[in-house]
Chimera marker file (.cmm) of the C-alpha trace (Angstrom):
<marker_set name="trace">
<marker id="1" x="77.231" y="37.566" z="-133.891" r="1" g="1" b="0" radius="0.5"/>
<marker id="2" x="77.393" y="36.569" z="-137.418" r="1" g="1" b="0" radius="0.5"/>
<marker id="3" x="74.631" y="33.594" z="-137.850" r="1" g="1" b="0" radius="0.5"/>
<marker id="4" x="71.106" y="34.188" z="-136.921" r="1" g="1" b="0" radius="0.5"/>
<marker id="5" x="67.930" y="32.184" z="-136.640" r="1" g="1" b="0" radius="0.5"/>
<marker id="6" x="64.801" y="34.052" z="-137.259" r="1" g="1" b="0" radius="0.5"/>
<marker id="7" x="61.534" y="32.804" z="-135.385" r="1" g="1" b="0" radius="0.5"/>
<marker id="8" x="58.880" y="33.068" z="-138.204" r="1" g="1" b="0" radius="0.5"/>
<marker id="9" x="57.170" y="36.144" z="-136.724" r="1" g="1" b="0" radius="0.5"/>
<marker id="10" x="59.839" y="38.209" z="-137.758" r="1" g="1" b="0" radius="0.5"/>
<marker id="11" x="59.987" y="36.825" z="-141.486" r="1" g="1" b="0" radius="0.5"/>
<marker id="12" x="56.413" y="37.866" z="-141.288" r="1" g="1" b="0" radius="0.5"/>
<marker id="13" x="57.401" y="40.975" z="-139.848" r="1" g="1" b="0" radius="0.5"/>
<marker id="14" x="59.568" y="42.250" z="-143.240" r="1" g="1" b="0" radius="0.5"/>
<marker id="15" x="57.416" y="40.334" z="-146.097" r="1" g="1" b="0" radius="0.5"/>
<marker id="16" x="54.234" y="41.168" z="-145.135" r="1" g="1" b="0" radius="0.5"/>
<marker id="17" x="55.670" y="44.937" z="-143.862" r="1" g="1" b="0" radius="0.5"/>
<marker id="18" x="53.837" y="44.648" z="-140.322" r="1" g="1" b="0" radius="0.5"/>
<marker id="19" x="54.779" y="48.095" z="-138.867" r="1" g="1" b="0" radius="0.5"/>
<marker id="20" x="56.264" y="49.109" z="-136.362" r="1" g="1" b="0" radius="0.5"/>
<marker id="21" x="57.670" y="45.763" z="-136.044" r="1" g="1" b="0" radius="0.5"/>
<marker id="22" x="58.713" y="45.372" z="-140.510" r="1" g="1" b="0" radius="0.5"/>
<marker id="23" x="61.105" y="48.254" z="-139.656" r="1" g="1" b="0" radius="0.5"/>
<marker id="24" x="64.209" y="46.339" z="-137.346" r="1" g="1" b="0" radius="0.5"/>
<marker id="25" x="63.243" y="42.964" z="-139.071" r="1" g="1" b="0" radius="0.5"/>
<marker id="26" x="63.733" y="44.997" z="-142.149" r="1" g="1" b="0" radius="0.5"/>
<marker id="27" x="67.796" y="46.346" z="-140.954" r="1" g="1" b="0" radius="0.5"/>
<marker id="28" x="68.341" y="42.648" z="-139.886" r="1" g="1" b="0" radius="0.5"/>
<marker id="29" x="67.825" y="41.634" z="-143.671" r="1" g="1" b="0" radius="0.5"/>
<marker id="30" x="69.875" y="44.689" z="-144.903" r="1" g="1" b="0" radius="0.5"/>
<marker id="31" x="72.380" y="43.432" z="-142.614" r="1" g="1" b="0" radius="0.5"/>
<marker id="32" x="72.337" y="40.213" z="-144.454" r="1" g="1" b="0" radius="0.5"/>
<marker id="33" x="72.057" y="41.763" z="-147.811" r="1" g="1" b="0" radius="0.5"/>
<marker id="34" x="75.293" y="43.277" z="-146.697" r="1" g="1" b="0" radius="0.5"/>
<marker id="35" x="76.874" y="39.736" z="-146.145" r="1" g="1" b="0" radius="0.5"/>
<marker id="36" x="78.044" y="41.064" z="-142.016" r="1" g="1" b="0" radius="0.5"/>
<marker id="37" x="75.354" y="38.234" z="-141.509" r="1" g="1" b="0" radius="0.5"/>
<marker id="38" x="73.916" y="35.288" z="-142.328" r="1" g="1" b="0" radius="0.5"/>
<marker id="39" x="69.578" y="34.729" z="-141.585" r="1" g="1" b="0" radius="0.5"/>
<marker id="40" x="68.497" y="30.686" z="-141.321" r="1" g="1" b="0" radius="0.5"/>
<marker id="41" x="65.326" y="29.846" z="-141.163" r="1" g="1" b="0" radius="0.5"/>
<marker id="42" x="63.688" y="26.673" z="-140.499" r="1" g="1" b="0" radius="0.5"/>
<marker id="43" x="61.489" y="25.143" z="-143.643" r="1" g="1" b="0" radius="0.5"/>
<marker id="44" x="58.489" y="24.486" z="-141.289" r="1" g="1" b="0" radius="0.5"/>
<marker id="45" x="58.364" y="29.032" z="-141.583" r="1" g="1" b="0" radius="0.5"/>
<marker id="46" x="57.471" y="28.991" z="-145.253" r="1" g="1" b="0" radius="0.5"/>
<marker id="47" x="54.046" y="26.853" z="-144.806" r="1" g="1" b="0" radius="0.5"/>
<marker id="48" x="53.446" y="29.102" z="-142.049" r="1" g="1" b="0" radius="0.5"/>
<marker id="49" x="54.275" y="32.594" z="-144.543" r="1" g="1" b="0" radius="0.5"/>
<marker id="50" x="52.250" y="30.596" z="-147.107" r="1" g="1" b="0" radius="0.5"/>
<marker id="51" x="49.179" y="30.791" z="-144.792" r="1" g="1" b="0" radius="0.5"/>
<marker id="52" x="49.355" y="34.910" z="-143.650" r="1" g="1" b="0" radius="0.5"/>
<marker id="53" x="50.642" y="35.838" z="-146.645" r="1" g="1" b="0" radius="0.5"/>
<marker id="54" x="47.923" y="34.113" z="-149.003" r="1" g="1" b="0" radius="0.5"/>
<marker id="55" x="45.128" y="36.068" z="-147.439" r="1" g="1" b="0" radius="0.5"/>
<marker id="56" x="45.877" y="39.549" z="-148.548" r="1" g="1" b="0" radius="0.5"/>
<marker id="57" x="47.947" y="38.226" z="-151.551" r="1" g="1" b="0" radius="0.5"/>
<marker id="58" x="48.067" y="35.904" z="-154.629" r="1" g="1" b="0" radius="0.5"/>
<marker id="59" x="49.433" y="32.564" z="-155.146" r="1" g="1" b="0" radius="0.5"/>
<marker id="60" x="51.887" y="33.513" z="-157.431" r="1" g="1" b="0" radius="0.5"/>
<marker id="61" x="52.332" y="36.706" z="-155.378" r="1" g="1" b="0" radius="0.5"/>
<marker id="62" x="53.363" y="34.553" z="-152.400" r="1" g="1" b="0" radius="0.5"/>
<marker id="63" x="55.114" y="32.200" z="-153.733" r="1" g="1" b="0" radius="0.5"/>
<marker id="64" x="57.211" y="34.529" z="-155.502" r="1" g="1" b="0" radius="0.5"/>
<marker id="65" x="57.895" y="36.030" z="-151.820" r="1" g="1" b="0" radius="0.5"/>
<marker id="66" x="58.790" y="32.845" z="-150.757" r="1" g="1" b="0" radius="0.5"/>
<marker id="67" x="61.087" y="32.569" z="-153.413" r="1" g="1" b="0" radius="0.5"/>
<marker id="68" x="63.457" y="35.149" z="-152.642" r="1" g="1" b="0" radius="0.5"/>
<marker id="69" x="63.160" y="34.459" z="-148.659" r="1" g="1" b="0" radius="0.5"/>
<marker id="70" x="64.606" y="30.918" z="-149.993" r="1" g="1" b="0" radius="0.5"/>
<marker id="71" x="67.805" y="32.677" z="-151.842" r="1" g="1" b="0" radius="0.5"/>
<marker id="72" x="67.972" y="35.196" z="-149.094" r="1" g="1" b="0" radius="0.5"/>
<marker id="73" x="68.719" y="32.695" z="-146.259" r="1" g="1" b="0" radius="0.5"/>
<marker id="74" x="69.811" y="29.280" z="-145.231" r="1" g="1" b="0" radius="0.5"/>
<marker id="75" x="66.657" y="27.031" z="-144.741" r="1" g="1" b="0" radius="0.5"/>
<marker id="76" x="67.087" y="23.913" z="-142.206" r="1" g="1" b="0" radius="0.5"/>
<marker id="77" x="65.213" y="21.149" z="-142.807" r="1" g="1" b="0" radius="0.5"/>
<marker id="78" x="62.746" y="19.517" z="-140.471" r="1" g="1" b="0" radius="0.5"/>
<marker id="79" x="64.121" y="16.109" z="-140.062" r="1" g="1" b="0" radius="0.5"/>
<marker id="80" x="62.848" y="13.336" z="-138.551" r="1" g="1" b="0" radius="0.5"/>
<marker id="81" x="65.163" y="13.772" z="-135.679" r="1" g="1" b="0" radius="0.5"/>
<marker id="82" x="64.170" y="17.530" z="-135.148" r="1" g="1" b="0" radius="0.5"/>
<marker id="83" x="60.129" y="16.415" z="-135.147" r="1" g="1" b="0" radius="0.5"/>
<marker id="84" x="61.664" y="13.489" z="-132.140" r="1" g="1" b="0" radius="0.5"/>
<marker id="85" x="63.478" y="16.539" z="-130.280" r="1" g="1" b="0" radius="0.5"/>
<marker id="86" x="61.091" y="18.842" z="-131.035" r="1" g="1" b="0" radius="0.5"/>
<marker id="87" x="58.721" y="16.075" z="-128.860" r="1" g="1" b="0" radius="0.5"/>
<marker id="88" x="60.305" y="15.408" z="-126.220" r="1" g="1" b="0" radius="0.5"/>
<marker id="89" x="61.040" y="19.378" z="-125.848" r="1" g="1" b="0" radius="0.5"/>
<marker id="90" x="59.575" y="21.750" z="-122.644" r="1" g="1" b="0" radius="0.5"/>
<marker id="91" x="58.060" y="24.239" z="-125.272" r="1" g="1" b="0" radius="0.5"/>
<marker id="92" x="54.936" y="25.029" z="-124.433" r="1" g="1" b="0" radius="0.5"/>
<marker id="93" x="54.120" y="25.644" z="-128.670" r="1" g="1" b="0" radius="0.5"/>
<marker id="94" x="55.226" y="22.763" z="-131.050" r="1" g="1" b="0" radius="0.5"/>
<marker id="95" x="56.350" y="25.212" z="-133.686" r="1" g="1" b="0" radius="0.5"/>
<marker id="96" x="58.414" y="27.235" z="-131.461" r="1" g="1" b="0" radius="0.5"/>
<marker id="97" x="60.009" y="23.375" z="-129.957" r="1" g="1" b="0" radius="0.5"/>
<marker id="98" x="60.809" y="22.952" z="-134.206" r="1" g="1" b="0" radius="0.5"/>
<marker id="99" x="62.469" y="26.525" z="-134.767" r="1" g="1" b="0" radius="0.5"/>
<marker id="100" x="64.501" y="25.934" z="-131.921" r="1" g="1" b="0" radius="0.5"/>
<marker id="101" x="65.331" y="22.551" z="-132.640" r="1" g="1" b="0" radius="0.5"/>
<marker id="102" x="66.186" y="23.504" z="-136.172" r="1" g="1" b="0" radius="0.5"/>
<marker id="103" x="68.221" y="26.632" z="-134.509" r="1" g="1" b="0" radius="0.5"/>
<marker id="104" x="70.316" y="23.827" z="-132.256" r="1" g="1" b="0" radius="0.5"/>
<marker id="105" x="70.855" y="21.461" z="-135.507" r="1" g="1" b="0" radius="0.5"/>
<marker id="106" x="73.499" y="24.270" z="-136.697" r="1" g="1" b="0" radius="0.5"/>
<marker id="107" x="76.660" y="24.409" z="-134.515" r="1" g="1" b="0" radius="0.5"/>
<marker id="108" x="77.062" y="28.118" z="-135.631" r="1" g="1" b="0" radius="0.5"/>
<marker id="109" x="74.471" y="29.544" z="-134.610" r="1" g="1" b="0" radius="0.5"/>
<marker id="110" x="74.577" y="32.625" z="-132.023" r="1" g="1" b="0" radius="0.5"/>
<marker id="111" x="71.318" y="33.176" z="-131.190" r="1" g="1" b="0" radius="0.5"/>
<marker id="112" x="67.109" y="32.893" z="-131.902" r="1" g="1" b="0" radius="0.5"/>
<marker id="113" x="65.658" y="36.521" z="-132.896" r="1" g="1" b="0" radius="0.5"/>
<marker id="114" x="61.627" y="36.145" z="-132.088" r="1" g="1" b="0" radius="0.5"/>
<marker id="115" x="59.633" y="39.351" z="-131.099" r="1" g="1" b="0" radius="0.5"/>
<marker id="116" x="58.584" y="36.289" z="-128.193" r="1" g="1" b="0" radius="0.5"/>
<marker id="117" x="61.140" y="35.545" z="-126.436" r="1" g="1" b="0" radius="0.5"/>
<marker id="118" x="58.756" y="34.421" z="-123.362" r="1" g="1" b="0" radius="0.5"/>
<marker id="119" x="58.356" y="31.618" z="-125.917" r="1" g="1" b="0" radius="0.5"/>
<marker id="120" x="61.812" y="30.698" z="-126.158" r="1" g="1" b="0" radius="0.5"/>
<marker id="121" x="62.596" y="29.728" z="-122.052" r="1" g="1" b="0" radius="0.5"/>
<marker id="122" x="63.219" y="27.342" z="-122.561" r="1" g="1" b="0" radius="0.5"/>
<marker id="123" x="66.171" y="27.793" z="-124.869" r="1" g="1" b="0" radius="0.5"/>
<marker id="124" x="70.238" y="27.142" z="-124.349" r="1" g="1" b="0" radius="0.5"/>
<marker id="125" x="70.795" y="29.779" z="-127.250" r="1" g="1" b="0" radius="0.5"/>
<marker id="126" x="70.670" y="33.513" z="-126.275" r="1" g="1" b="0" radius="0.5"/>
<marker id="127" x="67.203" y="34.981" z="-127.437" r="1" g="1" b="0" radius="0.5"/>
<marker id="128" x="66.860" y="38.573" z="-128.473" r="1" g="1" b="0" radius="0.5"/>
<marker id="129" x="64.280" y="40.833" z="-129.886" r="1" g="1" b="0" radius="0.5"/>
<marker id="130" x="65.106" y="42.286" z="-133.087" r="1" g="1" b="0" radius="0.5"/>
<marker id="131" x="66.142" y="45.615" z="-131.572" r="1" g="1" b="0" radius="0.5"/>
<marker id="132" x="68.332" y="43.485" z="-128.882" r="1" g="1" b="0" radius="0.5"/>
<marker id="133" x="70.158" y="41.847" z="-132.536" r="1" g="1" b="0" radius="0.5"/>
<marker id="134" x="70.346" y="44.986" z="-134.343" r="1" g="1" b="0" radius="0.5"/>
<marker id="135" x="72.025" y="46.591" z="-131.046" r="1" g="1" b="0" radius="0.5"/>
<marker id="136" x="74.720" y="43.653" z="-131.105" r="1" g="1" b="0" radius="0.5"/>
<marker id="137" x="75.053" y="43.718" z="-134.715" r="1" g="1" b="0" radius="0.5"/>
<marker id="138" x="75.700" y="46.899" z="-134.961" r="1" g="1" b="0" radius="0.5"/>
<marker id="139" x="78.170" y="46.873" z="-132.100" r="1" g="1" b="0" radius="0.5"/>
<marker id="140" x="80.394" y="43.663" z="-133.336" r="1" g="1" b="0" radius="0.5"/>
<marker id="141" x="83.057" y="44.034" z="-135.838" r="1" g="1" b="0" radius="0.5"/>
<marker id="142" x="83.665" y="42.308" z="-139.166" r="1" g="1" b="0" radius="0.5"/>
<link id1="1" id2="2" r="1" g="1" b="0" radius="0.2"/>
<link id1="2" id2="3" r="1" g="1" b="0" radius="0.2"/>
<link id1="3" id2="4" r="1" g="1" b="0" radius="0.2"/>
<link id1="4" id2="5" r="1" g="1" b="0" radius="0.2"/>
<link id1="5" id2="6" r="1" g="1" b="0" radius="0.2"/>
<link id1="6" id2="7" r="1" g="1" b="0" radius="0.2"/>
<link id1="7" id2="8" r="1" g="1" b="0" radius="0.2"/>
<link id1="8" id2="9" r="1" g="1" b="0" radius="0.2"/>
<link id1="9" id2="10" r="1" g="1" b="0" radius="0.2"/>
<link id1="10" id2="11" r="1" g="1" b="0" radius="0.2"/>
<link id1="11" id2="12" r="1" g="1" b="0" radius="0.2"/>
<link id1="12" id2="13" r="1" g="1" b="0" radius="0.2"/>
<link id1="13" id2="14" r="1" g="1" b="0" radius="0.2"/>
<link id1="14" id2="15" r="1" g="1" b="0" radius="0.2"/>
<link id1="15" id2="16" r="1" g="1" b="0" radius="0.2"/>
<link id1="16" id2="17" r="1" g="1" b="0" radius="0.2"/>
<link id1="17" id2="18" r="1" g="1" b="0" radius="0.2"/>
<link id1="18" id2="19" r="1" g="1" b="0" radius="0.2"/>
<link id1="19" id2="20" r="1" g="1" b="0" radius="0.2"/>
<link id1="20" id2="21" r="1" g="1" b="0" radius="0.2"/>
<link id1="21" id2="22" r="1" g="1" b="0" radius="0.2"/>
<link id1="22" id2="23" r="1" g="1" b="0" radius="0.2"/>
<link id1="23" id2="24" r="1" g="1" b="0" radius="0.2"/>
<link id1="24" id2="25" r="1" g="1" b="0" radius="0.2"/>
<link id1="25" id2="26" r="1" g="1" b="0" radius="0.2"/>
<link id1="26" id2="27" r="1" g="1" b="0" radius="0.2"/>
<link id1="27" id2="28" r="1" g="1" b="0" radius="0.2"/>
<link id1="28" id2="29" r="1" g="1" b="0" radius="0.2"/>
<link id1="29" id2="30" r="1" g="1" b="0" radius="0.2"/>
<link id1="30" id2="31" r="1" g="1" b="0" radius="0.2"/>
<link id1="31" id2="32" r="1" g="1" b="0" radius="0.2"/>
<link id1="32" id2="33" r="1" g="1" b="0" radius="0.2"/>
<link id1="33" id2="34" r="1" g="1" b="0" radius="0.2"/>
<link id1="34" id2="35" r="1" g="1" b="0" radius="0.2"/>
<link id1="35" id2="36" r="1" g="1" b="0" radius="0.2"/>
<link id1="36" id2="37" r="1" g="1" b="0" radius="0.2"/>
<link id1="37" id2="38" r="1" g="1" b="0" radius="0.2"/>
<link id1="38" id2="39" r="1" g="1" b="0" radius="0.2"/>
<link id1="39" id2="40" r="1" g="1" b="0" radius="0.2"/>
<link id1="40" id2="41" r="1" g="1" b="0" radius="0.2"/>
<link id1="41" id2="42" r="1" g="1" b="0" radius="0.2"/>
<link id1="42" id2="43" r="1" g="1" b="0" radius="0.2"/>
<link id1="43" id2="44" r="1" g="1" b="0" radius="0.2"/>
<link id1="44" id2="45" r="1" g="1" b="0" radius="0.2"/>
<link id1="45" id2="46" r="1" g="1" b="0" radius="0.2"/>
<link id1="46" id2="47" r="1" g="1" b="0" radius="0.2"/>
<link id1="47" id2="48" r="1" g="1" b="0" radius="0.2"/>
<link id1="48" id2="49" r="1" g="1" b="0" radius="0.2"/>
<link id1="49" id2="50" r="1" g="1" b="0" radius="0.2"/>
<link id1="50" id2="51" r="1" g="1" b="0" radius="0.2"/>
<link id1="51" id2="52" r="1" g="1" b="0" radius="0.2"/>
<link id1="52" id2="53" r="1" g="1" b="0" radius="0.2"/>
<link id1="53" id2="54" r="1" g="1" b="0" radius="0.2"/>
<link id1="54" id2="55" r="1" g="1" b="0" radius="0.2"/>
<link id1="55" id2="56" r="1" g="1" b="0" radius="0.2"/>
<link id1="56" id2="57" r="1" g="1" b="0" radius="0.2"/>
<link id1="57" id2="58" r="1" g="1" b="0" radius="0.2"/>
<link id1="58" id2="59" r="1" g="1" b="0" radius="0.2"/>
<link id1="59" id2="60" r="1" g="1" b="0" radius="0.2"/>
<link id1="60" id2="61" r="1" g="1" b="0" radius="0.2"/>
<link id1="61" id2="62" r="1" g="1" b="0" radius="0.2"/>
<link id1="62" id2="63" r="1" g="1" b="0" radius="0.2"/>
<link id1="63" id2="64" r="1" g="1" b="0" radius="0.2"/>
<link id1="64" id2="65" r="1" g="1" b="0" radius="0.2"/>
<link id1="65" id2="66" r="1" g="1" b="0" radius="0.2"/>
<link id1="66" id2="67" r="1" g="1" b="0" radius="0.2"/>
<link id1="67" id2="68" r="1" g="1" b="0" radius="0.2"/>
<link id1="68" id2="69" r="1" g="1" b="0" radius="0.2"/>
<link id1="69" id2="70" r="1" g="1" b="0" radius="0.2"/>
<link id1="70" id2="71" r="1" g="1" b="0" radius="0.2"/>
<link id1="71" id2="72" r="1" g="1" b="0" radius="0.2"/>
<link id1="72" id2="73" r="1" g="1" b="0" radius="0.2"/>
<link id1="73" id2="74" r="1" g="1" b="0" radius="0.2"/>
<link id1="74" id2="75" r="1" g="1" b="0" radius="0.2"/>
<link id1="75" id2="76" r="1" g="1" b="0" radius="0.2"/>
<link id1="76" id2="77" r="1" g="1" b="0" radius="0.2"/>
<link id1="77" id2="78" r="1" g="1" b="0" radius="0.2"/>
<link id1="78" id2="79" r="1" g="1" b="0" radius="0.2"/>
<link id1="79" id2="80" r="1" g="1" b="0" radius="0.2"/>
<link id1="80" id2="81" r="1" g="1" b="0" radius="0.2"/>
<link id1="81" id2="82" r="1" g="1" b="0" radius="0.2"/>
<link id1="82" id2="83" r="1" g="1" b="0" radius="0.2"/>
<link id1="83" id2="84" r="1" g="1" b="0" radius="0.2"/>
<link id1="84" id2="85" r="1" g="1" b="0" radius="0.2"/>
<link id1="85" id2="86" r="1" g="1" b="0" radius="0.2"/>
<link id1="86" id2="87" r="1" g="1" b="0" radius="0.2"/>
<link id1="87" id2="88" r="1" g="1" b="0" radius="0.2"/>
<link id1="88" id2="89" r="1" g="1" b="0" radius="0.2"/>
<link id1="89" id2="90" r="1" g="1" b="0" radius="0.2"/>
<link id1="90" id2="91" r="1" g="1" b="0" radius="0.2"/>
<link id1="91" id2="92" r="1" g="1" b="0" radius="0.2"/>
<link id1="92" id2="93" r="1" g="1" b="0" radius="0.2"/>
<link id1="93" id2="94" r="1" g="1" b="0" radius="0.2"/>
<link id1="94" id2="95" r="1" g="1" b="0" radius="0.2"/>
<link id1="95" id2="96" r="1" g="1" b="0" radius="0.2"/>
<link id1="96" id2="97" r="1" g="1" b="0" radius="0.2"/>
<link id1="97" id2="98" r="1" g="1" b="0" radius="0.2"/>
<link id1="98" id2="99" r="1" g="1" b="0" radius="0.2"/>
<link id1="99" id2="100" r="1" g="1" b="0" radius="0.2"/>
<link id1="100" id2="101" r="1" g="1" b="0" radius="0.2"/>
<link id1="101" id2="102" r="1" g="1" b="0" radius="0.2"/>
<link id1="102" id2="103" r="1" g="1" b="0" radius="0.2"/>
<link id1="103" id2="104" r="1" g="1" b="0" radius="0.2"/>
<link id1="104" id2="105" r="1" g="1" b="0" radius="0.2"/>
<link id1="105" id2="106" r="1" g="1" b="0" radius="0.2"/>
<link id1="106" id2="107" r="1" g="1" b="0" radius="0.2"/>
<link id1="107" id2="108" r="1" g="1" b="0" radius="0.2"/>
<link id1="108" id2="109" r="1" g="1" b="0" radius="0.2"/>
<link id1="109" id2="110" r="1" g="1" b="0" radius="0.2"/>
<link id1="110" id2="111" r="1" g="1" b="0" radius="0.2"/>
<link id1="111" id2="112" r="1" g="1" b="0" radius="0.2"/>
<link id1="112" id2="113" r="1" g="1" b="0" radius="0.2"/>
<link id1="113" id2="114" r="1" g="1" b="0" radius="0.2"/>
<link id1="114" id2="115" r="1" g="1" b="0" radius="0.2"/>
<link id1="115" id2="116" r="1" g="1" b="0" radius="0.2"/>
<link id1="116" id2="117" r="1" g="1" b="0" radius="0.2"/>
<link id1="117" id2="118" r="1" g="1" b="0" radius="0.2"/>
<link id1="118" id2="119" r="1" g="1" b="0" radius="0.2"/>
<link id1="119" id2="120" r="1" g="1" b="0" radius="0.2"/>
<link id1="120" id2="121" r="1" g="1" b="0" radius="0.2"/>
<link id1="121" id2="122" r="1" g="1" b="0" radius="0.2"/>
<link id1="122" id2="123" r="1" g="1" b="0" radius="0.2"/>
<link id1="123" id2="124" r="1" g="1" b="0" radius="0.2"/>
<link id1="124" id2="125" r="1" g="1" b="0" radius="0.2"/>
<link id1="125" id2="126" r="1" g="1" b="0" radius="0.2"/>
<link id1="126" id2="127" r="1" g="1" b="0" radius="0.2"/>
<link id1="127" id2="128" r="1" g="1" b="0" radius="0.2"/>
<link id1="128" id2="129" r="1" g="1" b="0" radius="0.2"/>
<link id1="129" id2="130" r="1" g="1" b="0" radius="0.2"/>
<link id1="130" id2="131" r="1" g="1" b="0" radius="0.2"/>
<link id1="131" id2="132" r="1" g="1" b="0" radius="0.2"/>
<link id1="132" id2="133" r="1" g="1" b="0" radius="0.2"/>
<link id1="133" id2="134" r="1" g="1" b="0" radius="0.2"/>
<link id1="134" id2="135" r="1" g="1" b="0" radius="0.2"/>
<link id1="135" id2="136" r="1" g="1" b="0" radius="0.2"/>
<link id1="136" id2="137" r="1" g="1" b="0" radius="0.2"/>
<link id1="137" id2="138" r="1" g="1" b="0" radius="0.2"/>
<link id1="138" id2="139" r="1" g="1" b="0" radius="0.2"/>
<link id1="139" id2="140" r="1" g="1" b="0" radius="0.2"/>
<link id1="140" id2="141" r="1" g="1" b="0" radius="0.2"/>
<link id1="141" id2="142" r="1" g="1" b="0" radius="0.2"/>
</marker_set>
């Protein structure tokens, strides 16, 4: 497993250091950090940060967050064709339908990491919790 998509609770997670949960979506970054893997995101997660992260910090605070989330991993844009799939999807959330359509837009994906993976049924990728990644991560060589 090499290419990850991260729902947008876990970004959460490790910016805004929501323990117990900041601690594995913090050793998935490292991880990355250490170039074994590589984090996409889908652009639609950074309004989303924007939001939780403005109310306990600044603007410039956040977007200066959001700034090195952008040069930490590969963001997919929300296309017109992902908003179409992302319609005509079975997820029961519209954000989760345009994560996972962003997730299927790259061929190289391996999986979704979401701490909700009841959310992601629907999905053809494998899902895992953060600790689930971290345990194949850790157990795949480079």
């Amino acid at each position: 497993m090499k290419h990850i998509f991260l729902d947008t609770n876990v970004l959460i997670d490790f910016l805004a250091d929501r323990k117990p949960f900041s601690l594995d979506a913090a050793k998935i970054f490292n991880y990355s950090f250490k170039k074994r893997i590589t984090i996409y995101v889908a652009a639609v997660s950074f309004n989303n940060i924007y939001y939780i992260m403005r109310q306990s910090c600044s603007h410039a605070a956040t977007i200066k967050i959001l700034s090195e989330l952008e040069e930490w991993t590969e963001v997919v844009d929300v296309s017109k064709a992902i908003i179409q799939k992302s319609l005509k999807s079975e997820f029961k959330d519209f954000e989760d339908a345009i994560q996972y359509a962003c997730a299927k837009a790259i061929p190289k994906i391996d999986c979704i990491v979401t701490r909700n993976t009841k959310d992601f049924k629907a999905s053809l990728l494998p899902v895992f919790t953060p600790k689930e990644a971290l345990t194949l991560i850790e157990h795949t060589d480079y």
